[in-house]
C-alpha positions in Angstrom: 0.4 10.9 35.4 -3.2 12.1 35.8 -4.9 9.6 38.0 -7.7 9.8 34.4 -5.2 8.9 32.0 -3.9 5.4 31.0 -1.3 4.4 28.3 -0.7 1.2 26.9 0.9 -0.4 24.5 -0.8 -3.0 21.8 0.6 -5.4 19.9 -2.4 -6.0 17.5 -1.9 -4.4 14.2 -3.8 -1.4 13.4 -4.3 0.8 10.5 -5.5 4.2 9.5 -6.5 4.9 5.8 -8.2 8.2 3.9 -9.1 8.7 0.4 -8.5 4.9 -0.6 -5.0 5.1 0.3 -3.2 3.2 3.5 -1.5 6.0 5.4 -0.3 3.8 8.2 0.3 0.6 9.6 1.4 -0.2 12.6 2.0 -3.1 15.9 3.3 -0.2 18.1 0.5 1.7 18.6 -0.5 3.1 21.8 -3.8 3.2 23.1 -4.5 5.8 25.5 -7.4 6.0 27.8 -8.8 9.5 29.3 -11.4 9.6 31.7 -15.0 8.9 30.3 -13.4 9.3 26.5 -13.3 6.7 24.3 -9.5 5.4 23.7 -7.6 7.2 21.4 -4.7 5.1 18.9 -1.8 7.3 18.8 0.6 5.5 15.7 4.6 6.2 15.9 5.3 8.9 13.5 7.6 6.1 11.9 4.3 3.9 10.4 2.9 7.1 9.1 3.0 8.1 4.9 4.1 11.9 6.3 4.0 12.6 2.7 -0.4 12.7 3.2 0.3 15.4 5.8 0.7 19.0 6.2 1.1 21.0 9.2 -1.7 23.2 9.9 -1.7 26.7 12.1 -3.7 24.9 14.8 -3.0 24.5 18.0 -4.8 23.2 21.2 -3.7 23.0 24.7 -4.8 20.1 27.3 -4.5 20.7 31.1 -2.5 17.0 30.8 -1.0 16.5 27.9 0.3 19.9 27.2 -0.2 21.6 23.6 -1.0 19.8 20.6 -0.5 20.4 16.7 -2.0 19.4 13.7 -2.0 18.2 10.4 -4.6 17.7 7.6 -4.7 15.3 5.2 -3.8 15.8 1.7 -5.1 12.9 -0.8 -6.6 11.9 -4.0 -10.2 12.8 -3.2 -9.2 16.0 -1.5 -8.2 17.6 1.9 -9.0 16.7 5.8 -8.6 19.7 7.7 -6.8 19.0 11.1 -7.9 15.5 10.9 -4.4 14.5 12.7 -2.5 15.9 16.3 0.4 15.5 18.0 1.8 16.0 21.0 5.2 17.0 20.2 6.5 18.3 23.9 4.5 16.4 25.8 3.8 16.8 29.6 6.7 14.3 31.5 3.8 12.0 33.0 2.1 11.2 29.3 6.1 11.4 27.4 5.1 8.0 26.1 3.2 9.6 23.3 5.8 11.9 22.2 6.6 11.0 18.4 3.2 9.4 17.8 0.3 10.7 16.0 -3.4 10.2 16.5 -6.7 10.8 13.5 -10.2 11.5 14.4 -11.8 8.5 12.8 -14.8 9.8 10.2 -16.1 9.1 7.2 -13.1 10.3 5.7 -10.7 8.9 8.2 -11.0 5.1 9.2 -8.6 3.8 12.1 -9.3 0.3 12.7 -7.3 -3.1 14.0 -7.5 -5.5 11.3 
């Protein structure tokens, strides 16, 4: 793994919500540290509502991580454009986050352990 990068697994529980609904829930989160970054929470696909998703076009790549994708979210008070990535074919030394999904946290977009 990148000497930068850290992955670890939490056992507090952790939630990410959008347009007053509760999109996730989860005590399998994985928090991974980058560099400088703040930590991201990446939640196992399996805690998600996939039904508030849809796949977008876009597509980054990381040096690291290898490419991601995205989804926006689709609620009651409207759209997030590519508020949500995935690493779907991760790189072999971050594999851990294969499955797992991670939101930019916003006004829109709260990701918080309760």
């Amino acid at each position: 793994m990148a000497d930068h990068i850290r992955i670890r697994k939490t056992d507090d529980l952790w939630t990410v919500r959008s347009g007053g609904a509760v999109l996730g829930e989860s005590r399998n989160v994985l928090e991974l540290s980058e560099g400088d970054y703040p930590p991201v929470i990446y939640f196992p696909r399996a805690d998600i509502a996939m039904a508030f998703l849809d796949r977008t076009d876009k597509v980054t790549h990381c040096p690291h991580k290898g490419d991601a994708t995205y989804f926006s979210i689709v609620n009651k008070s409207g759209t997030v454009e590519n508020a949500v990535w995935s690493y779907e074919d991760p790189k072999d030394d971050v594999a851990e986050i294969r499955d797992h999904l991670a939101f930019y946290a916003s006004d829109q977009v709260t990701v918080e352990r309760v």
